[in-house]
C-alpha positions in Angstrom: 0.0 0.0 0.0 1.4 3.7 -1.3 1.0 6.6 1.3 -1.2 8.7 -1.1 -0.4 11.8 0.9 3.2 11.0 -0.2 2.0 11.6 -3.9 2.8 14.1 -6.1 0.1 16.3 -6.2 -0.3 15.8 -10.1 -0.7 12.4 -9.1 -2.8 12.9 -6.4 -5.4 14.9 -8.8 -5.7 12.1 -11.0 -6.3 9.8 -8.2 -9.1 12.5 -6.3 -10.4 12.7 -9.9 -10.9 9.0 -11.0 -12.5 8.3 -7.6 -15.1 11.4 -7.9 -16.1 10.1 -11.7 -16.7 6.8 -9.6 -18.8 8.0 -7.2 -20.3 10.7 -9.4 -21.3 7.7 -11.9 -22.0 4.9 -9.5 -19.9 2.7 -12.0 -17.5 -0.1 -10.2 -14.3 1.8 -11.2 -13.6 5.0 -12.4 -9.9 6.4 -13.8 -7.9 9.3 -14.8 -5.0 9.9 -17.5 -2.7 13.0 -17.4 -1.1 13.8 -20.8 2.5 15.1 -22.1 0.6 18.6 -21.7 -0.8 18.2 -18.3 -4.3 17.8 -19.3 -6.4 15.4 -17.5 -9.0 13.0 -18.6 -11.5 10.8 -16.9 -14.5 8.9 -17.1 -16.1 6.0 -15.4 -16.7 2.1 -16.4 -19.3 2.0 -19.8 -21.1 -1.0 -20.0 -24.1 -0.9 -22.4 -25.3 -3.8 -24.3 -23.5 -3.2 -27.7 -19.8 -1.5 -26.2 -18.1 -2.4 -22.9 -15.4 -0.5 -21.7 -12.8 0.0 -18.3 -12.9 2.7 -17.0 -8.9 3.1 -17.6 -9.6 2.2 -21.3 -12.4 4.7 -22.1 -10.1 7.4 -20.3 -7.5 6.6 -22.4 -9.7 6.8 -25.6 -10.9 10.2 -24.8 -7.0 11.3 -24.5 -6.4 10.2 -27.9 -9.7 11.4 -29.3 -8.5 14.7 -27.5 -5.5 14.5 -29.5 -3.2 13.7 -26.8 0.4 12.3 -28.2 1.3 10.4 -24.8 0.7 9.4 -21.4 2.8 10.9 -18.3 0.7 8.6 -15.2 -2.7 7.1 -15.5 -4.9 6.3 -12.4 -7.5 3.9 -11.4 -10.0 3.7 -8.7 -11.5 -0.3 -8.3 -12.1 -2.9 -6.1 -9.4 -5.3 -7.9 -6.3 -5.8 -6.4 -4.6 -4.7 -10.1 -5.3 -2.6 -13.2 -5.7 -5.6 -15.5 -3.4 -6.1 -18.4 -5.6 -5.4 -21.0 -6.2 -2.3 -19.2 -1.7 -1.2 -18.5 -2.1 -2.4 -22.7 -3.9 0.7 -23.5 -2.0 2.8 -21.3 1.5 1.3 -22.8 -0.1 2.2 -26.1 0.0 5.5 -25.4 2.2 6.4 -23.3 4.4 3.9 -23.2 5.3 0.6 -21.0 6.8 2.8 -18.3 3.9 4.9 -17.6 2.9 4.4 -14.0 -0.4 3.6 -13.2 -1.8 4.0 -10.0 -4.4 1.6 -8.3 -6.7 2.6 -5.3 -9.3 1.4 -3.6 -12.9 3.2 -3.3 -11.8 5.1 -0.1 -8.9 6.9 -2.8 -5.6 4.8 -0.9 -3.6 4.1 -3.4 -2.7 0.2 -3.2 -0.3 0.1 -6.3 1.6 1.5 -8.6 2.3 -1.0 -11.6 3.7 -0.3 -14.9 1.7 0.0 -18.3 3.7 -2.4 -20.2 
């Protein structure tokens, strides 16, 4: 388990922000990505009958759609102990296999930090 007070406070944005799409939502996990500029996207789990989507995966889709060249950190706010790999995939597409991704639980404590790739 990661102090989150010990975070970055970019970091810690991203983190405050995926869990607040969560709530805000009532989806099971909600995420953030912060691009080469310093802009942030976020966005909760979609799950309707004809497109399913992470959370972390329909964050990172907005970047691109955004226009966003890479990834500096990505954040996700679940109940799993792990940001899946298909999940660190999208982020490694974008911003590479180093890009940290940061896993907390509900309550915002970060558990993790893994890699994209």
């Amino acid at each position: 388990m990661t102090d989150s007070s010990a975070l970055a406070p970019e970091d810690r944005k991203i983190v405050t922000l995926a869990r607040s799409a969560r709530a805000r939502n009532g989806v099971p996990e909600g995420a953030a990505v912060r691009d080469e500029t310093g802009r942030t996207y976020v966005a909760g789990t979609v799950a309707l009958d004809s497109l399913k989507l992470s959370a972390l995966r329909t964050a990172v889709a907005m970047a691109v759609a955004s226009g966003a060249k890479s990834l500096e950190a990505a954040a996700v706010v679940t109940q799993a102990e792990s940001a899946s790999a298909e999940d660190r995939a999208a982020v490694a597409d974008l911003g590479g296999p180093g890009t940290p991704v940061l896993v907390a639980g509900p309550d915002g404590t970060v558990r993790s930090t893994v890699t994209a790739g």
